[in-house]
N, C-alpha and C positions, 0 to 999 in steps of 0.2 A: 366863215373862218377868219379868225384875226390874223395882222400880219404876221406877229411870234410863230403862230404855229405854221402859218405858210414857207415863211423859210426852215424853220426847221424840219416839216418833211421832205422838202428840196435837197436840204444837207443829207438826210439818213435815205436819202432816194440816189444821193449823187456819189455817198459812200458803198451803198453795196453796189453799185454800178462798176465803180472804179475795181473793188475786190475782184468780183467776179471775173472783172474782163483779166487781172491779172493772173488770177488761179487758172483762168481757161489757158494763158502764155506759159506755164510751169512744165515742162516735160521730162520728166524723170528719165536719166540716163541709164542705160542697159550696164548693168555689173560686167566687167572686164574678165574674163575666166581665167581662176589663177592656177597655177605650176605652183605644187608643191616640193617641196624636195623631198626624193624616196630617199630609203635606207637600200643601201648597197651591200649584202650579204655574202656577196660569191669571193670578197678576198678579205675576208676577216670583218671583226669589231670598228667604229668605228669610221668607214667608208660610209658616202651617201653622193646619189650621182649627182652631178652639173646641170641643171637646166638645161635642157631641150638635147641634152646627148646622153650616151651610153658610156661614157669617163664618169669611173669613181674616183672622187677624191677625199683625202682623210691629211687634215689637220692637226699638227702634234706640237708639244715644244714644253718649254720650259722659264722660268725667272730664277735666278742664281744669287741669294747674295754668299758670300764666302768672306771670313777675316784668316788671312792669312799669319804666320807668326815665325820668326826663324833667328837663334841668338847670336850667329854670329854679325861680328860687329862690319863687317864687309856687305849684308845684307837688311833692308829694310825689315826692322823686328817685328812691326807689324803694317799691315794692308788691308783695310776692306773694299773688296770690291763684289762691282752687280753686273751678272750678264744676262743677256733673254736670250733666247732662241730659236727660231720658230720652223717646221718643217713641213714643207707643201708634198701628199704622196698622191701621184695620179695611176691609173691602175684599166685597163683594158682589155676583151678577148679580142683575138685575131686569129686568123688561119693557122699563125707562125707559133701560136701559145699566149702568156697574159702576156702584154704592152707597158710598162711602166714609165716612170719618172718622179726623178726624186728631186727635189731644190732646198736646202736649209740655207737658213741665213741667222746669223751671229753676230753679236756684237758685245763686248764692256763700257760698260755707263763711263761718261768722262769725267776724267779725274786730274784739273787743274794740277793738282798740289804731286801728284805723281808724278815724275820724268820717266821712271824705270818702265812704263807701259806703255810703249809706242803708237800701239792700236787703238786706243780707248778711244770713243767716241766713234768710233769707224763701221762702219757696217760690212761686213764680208760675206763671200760665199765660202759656208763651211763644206758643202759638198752638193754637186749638181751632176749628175748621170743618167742616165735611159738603161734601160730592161727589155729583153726582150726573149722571153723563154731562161734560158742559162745565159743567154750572153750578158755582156756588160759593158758599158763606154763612158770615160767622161771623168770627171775629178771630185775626189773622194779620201776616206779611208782604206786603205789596204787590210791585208789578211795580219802584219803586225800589229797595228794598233787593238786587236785582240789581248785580252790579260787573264790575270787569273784571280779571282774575289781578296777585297782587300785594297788599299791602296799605299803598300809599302813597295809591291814589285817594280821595276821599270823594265821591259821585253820588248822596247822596241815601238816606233809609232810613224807610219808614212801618212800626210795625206797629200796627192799626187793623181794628174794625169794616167791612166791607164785604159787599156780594151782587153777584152778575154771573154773567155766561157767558164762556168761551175756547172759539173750535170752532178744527176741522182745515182746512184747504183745498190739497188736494196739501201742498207744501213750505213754506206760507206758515203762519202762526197770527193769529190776533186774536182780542182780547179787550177788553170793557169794563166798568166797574166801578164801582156807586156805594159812596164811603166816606163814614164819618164821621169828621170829622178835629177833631182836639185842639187847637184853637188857644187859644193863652193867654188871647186877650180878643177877643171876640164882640159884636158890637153889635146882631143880631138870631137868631133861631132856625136861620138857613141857615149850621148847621157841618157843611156838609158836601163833599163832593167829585168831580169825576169823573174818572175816568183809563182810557186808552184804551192799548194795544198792537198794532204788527203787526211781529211777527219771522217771520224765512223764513231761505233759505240759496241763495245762488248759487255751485254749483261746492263750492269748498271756503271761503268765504265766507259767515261768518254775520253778521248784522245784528238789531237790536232798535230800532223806535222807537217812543217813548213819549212821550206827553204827559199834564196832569192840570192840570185848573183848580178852583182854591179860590173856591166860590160865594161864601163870606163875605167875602174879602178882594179879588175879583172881580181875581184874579191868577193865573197858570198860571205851566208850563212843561215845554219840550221837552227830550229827549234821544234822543240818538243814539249806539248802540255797536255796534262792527264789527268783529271778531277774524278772523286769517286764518292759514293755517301761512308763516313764512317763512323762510326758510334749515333750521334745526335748530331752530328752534323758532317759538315764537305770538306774532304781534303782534297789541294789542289799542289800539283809538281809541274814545275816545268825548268828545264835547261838548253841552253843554247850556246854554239861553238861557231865564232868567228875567223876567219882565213889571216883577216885582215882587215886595213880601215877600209871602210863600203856603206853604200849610203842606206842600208837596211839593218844592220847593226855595229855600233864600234866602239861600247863602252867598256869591253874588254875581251880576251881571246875566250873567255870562257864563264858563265855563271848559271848557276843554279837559285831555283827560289820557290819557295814553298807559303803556302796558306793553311787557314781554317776556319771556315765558317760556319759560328757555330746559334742557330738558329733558337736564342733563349723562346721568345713565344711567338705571337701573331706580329706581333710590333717591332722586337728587340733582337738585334742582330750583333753579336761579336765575333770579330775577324782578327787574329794575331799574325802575326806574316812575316821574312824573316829571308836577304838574301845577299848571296855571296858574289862578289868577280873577281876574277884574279887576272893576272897580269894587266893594268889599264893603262899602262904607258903606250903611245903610237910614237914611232922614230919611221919614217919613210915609206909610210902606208905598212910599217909592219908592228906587233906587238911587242914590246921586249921589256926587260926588266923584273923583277920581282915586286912592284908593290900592289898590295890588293886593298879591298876596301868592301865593308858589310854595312848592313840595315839591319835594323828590326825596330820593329812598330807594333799598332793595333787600330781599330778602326770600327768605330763605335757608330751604327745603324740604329734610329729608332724612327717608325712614321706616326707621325701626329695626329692624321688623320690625312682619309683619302684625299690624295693629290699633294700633299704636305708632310716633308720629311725632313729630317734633322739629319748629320755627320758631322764626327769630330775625328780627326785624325793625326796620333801622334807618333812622329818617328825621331830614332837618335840611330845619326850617320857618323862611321868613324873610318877613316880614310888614311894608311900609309902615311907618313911626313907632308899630312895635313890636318885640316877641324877633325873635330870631335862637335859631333852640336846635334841641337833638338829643335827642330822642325815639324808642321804640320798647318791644321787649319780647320775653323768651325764655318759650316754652311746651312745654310738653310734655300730647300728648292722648293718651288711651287710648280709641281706637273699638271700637263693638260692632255 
């Protein structure tokens, strides 16, 4: 054997030697067992449980852009702005009935060049409360901030500290509620509230009435709404009567407001809307005077596609020995 070929089978002797011993050191590790996430079917669409527990939870929210637009010369003519959304729903059985909890969180994108929007850039809790069968605890929207289709109405909007119960009763609902309400100025420790609901349904016929009296300002008041299908589309009524200034409603002793939503096809939604208050002067937590002031608008729906929708909304406000002017706003939402 010459020497070339003596080293070189020393080499191809000394390589698979080295291979091998490393192939035999290679030990394949055991796959980890993974946790899927189920689909959580027992409280709607949606829901899927949490790893290693029996809590559904479901995931929701929104991105907002909106251009605002309004002629008089006292208000910013125009504004666009962007807000997101997003809301955490937890969901559970218990002994006691489902377990819930709710947490959204909010904010408008900031906007240097605007002073008029104190919040922008700010993240808040838009509402965070527990469930628990009917009961209810925690900070939120109330049974006002309820409306009727359209967005000409104003009926009122709390969101607020409260605890209470809503039960079932066949086709009817009620519920009551003590809040804590926000009033600018207090003259003793009783800032608080009660508010009460009983909605039901006749036929095709829905109805909501509601009342709520402000212990501190020893003021309430009532409202009534009641949507019904008519012709090709929904007619909506509602009216409410104030005692007085109260932190549930005070934009005047008394108004009515009416809708119509009228369902052109799968996509296209028009809403015309149309509403009255009178007497809106406050003198000493009471109503007085004669001036009143109306609305009327319309409120143009179209979706673009699923999760993606369009509104345009325009209104002209004429106010007593005040403006005259036309106000509204185009948006555009992205739902999830």
């Amino acid at each position: 054997m010459t020497i070339r070929a003596l080293i070189l089978s020393s080499a191809a002797a000394l390589s698979f030697g080295t291979v091998a011993h490393s192939a035999d050191a290679i030990v394949a590790a055991e796959p980890e067992p993974m946790e899927y996430v189920r689909v959580c079917d027992a409280f709607g669409t949606g829901y899927f449980y949490i790893p290693g527990t029996e809590t559904c939870l479901k995931i929701t929210g929104y991105i907002r852009f909106q251009v605002e637009f309004d002629e008089r010369d006292s208000q910013a003519n125009w504004n666009a702005r962007t807000r997101g959304l997003v809301t955490f729903d937890s969901k559970s059985d218990t002994e006691y009935g489902p377990l819930g909890g709710t947490i959204t969180l909010r904010a408008w994108a900031n906007d240097s060049s605007n002073t008029t929007n104190a919040n922008d850039g700010q993240v808040e809790i838009d509402e965070a409360f527990l469930t628990l069968g009917g009961f209810r605890a925690g900070y939120g929207y109330n049974y006002w901030d309820n409306d009727i289709a359209g967005e000409t109405d104003s009926l009122g909007s709390n969101r607020i500290n409260q605890i209470g119960y809503e039960g079932s009763f066949g086709a009817f609902k009620a519920g009551i509620f003590l809040d804590e309400l926000n009033n600018a100025t207090f003259t003793n420790n009783d800032t608080y509230g009660i508010e009460g609901q009983v909605s039901g349904e006749f036929s095709a016929v829905t109805f909501a009435l509601l009342g709520g009296y402000d212990v501190d300002k020893e003021n309430g008041a009532v409202r009534l709404i009641a949507t019904a299908p008519i012709g090709p589309g929904t007619l909506s009524l509602a009216g409410i009567y104030s005692s007085g200034d109260n932190a549930y409603y005070n934009e005047a002793e008394w108004t009515v407001a009416a809708s119509y939503e009228l369902k052109v096809n799968n996509k296209f939604k028009v809403t015309p809307g149309f509403q009255y208050w009178d007497t809106i002067d406050i003198v000493g937590g009471d109503f007085t005077g004669d001036r009143n002031k109306w609305q009327a608008g319309v409120t143009l729906d179209y979706a673009i596609t699923k999760g993606l929708a369009a509104k345009v909304s325009a209104q002209y406000i004429d106010e007593d020995n005040a403006d005259e002017y036309w106000s509204g706003f185009f948006r555009l939402q992205r739902s999830f």
